[in-house]
C-alpha positions as CSV (number, residue, x, y, z in Angstrom):
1,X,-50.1,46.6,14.8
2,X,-53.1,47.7,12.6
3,X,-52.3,49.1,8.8
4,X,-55.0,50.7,6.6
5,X,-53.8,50.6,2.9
6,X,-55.1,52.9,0.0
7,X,-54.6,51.0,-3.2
8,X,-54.3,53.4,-6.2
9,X,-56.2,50.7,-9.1
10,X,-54.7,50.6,-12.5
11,X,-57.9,47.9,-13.1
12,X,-61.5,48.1,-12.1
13,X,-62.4,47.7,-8.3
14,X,-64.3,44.9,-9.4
15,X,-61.6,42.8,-11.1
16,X,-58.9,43.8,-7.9
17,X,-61.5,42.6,-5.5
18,X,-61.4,38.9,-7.0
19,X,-57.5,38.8,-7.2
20,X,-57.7,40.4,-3.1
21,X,-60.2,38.0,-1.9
22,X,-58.4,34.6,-3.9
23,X,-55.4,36.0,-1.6
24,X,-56.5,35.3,1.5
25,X,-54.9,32.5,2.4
26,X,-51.4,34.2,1.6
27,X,-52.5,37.5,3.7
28,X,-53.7,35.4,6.7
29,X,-49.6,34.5,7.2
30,X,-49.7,38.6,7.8
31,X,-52.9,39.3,9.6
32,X,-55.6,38.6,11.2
33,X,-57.5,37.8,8.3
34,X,-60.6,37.0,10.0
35,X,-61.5,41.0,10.7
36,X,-59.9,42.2,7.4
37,X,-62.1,45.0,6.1
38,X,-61.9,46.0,2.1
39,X,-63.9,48.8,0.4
40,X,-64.3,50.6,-2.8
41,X,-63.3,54.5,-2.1
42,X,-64.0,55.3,-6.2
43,X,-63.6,54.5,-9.5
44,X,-60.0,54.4,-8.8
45,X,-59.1,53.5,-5.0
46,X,-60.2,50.9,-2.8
47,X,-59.1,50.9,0.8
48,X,-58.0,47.5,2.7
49,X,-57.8,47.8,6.7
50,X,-55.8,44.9,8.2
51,X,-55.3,43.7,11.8
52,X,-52.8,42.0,14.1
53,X,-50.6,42.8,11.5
54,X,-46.9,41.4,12.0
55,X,-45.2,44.3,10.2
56,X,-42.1,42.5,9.1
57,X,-44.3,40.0,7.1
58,X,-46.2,42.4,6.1
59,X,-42.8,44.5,3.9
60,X,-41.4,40.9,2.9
61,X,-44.9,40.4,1.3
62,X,-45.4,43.5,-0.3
63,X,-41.6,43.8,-1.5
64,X,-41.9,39.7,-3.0
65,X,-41.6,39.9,-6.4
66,X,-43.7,36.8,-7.0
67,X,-46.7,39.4,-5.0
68,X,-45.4,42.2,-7.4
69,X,-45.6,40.4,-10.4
70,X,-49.3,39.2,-9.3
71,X,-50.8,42.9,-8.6
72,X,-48.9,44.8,-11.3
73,X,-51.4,44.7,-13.8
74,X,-54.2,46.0,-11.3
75,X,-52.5,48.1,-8.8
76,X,-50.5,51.9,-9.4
77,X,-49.6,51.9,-5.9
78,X,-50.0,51.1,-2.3
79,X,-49.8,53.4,0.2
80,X,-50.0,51.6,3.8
81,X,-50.5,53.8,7.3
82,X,-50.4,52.3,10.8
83,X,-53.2,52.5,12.7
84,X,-53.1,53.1,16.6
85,X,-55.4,54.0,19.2
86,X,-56.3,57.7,19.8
């Protein structure tokens, strides 16, 4: 499965972006990290698209308060759609 996320910022896209990329390692037990594709959409959005995604991993991730308690400060929301071929 592929997921595209828009992530509603509480912080600056630049200061998200270094906490995103120092995850990597964590996100590659999720994904395909290799052909992970991150973006700023505005002052307040940025939008991650992930690959290969095992979805299951993917909710015990995101719901991990350890994960929570890392992107509080920087992120409102996330808002995750699948992505399948047309």
């Amino acid at each position: 499965m592929d997921v595209h996320v828009i992530v509603k910022l509480k912080s600056s896209y630049e200061i998200w972006h270094e906490l995103f990329v120092n995850d990597a390692v964590n996100r590659s037990k999720i994904c395909d990290e290799s052909k992970t594709l991150v973006g700023q959409a505005n002052e307040t959005t940025a939008l991650v698209t992930l690959f290969d995604v095992d979805g299951v991993a993917m909710g015990a991730m995101m719901n991990d308060p350890e994960f929570q308690k890392m992107t509080e400060n920087y992120v409102e929301k996330h808002i995750p759609y699948s992505i399948s071929a047309l």
